[in-house]
C-alpha positions in Angstrom: 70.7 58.2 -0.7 72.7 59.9 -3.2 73.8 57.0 -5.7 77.7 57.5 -6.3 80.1 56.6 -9.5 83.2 54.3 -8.3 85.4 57.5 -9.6 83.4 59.8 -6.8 83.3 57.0 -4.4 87.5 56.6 -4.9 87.4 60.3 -4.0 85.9 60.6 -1.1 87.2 57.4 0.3 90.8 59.8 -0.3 89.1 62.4 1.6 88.5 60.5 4.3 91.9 58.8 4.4 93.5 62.1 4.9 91.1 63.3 7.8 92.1 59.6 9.2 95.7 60.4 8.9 95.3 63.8 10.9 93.4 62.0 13.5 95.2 62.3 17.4 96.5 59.0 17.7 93.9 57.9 20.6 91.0 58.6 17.7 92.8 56.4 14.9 93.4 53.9 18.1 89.6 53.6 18.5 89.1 53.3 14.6 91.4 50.8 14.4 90.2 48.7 17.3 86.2 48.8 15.9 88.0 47.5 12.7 89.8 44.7 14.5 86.7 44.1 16.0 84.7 43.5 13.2 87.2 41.4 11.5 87.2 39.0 14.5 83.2 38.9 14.2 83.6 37.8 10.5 86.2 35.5 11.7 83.9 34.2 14.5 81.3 33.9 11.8 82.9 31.9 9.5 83.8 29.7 12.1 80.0 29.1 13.3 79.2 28.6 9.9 81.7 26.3 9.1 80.5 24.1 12.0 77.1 24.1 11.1 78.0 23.2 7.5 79.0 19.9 8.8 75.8 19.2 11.2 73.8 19.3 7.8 75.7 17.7 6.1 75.5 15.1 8.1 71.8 14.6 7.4 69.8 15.0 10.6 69.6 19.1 10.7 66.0 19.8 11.5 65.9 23.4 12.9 67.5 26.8 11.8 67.6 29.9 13.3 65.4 32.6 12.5 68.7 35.1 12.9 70.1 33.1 10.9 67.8 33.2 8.2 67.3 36.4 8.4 71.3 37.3 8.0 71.4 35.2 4.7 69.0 37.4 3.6 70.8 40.6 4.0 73.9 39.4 2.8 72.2 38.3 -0.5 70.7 41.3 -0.8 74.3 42.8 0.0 76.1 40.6 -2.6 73.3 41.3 -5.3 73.5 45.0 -5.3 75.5 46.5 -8.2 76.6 49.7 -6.2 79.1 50.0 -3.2 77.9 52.8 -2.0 74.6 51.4 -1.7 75.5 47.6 -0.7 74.9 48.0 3.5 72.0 50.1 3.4 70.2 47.1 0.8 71.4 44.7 3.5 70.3 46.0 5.8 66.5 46.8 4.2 66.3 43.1 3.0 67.4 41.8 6.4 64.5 44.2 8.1 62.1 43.0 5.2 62.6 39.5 5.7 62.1 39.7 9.6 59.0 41.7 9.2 57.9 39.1 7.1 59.0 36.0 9.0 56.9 37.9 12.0 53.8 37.8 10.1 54.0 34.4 8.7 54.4 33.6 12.9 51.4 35.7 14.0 49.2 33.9 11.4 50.4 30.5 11.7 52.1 29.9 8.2 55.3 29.4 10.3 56.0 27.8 13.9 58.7 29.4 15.9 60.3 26.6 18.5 62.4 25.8 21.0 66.4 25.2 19.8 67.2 22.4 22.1 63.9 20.3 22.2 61.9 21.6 18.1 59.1 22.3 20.8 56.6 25.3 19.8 57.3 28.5 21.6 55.5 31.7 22.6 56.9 34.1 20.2 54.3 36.8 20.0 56.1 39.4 22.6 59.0 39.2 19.9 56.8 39.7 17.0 54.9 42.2 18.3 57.6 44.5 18.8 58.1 48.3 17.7 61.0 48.1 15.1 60.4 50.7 13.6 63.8 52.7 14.5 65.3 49.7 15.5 68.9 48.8 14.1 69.1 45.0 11.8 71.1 43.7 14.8 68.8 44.2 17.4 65.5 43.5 15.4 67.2 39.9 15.7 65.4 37.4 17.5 67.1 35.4 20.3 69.4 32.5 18.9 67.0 29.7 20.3 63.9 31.0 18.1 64.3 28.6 15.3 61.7 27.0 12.8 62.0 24.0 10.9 64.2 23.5 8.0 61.4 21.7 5.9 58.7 24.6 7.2 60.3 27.3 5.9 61.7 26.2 2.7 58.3 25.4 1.8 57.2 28.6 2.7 59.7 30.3 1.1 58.9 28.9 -2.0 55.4 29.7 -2.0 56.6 33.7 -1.0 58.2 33.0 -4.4 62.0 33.9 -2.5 64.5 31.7 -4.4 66.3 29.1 -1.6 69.5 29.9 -3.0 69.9 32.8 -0.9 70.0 30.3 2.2 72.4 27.8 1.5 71.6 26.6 5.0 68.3 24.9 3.6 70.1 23.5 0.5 72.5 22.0 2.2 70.3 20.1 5.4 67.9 19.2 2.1 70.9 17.6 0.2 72.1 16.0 3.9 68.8 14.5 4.4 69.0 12.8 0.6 72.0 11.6 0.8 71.0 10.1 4.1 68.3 8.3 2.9 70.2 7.2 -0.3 73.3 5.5 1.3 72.5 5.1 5.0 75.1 3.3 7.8 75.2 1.5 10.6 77.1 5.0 12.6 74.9 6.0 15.5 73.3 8.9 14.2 74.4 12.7 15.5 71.6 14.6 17.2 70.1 17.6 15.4 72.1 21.0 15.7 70.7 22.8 19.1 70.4 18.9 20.9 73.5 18.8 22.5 74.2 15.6 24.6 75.3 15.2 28.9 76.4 18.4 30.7 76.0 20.9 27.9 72.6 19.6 27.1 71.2 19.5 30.8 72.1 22.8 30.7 70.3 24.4 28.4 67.5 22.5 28.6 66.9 24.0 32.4 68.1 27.6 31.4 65.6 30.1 29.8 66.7 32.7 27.5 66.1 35.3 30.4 68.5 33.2 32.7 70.5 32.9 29.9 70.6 37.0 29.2 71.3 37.1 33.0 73.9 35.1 33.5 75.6 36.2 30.5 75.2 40.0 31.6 76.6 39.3 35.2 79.6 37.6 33.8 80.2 40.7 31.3 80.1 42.8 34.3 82.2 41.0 36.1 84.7 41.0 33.7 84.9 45.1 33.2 81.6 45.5 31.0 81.5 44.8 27.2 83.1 48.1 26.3 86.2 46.7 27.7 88.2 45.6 25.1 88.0 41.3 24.6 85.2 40.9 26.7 82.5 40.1 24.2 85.5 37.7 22.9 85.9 36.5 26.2 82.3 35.6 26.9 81.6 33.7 23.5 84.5 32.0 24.2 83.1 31.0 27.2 79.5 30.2 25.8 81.0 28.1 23.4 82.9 25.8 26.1 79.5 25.9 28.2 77.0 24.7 25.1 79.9 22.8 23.3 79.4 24.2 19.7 80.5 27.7 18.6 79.7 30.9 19.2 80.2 34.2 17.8 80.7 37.7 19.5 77.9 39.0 17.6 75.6 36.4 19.2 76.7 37.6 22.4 76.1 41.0 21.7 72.1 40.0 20.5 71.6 37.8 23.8 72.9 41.3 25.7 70.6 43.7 23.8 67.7 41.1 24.3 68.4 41.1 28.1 68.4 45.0 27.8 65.2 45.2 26.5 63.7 43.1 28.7 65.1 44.8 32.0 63.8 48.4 30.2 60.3 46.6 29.6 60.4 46.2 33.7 61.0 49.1 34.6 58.1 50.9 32.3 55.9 49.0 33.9 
């Protein structure tokens, strides 16, 4: 990629606010709505985060997503980058580095992928095992319930030599878990993030991530498809009533392509 000076990159973004401007009105609609769209993601985002934020620091965080991970990643790698015209394509090579390598660590045993409600080891090899090699960062993403454990992977991040303060995930369930064992109380302590408690719980603990995918891509067509506009919205929305924690539209959109590429596995067979 051809590295760009901010007076070149101020020049062409003026080129292509003048070939915006002479768009028809139905193309600067559609531009318009995919930027709407990925402000509400951030938005969702921030929420999510925001939410976990509080779980660890409560002390009794023990799992982390490997998507998660992985996104913390890219958006270091995003943040650190000196050029703009260069900052999404090293996100998105750090956040494809960092799952490539979080793969390997699972196929030899240096990490343990498990189960997000129960911490439970899971068969992850199908996932890790996959052809990414023209796969986009958002679907190289593993499904939401593939986490590992916060102590795990801190460790072995440390020994990779990757500085934790790219995941301020892991600081902060370490500092929770100090400060818990510094000044405990006599509150009934919360369950760990993933462990939710009566209806939500039993839920999830008797729905698969292919039921899940299912379900979640019956109710999309039900309500028009997820190219109908608020209908990825819609069904985190609903997800997040269901589970009874938050949930973005771009998890939504991972548990779709996930249930995509399982229903194209079937029919190659």
């Amino acid at each position: 990629m051809v590295k760009l000076s901010p007076e070149k990159q101020a020049e062409i973004d003026k080129i292509f606010s003048k070939i915006y401007v002479g768009l028809p009105p139905e193309a600067q609609a559609k531009i318009n709505q995919i930027r709407a769209e990925g402000i509400q993601e951030i938005e969702d985002g921030k929420i999510e985060f925001e939410a976990r934020i509080k779980q660890l620091k409560s002390g009794h965080f023990r799992l982390v997503p490997i998507a998660e991970l992985a996104w913390n990643a890219a958006f270091a790698a995003r943040k650190a980058e000196p050029l703009e015209s260069r900052k999404d394509l090293s996100a998105c090579e750090s956040g494809r580095a960092f799952i490539r390598a979080i793969k390997a660590a699972l196929l030899d045993g240096s990490l343990v992928a498990r189960e997000q409600g129960s911490g439970i080891p899971v068969n992850d090899r199908s996932w890790c095992l996959e052809n990414d090699d023209i796969t986009s960062l958002p679907a190289m993403m593993p499904h939401d319930r593939l986490m590992v454990r916060t102590d795990e992977v801190k460790a072995w991040l440390e020994k990779m030599g990757i500085a934790t303060d790219a995941f301020p995930l892991l600081n902060l369930a370490a500092e929770g878990l100090s400060l818990t064992q510094q000044a405990p109380t006599k509150a009934e302590p919360e369950e760990p993030v993933g462990e939710e408690s009566g209806a939500a719980h039993a839920r999830q603990a008797e729905e698969s991530p292919e039921e899940r995918g299912e379900r979640i891509y019956r109710r999309s067509q039900e309500l028009g498809g997820t190219r109908k506009k608020g209908v990825t919205r819609a069904l985190a929305q609903e997800e997040a009533v269901r589970n009874g924690k938050p949930c973005s539209e771009s998890n939504i959109k991972r548990i779709l392509a996930d249930h995509e590429r399982r229903q194209a596995g079937k029919t190659t067979i």
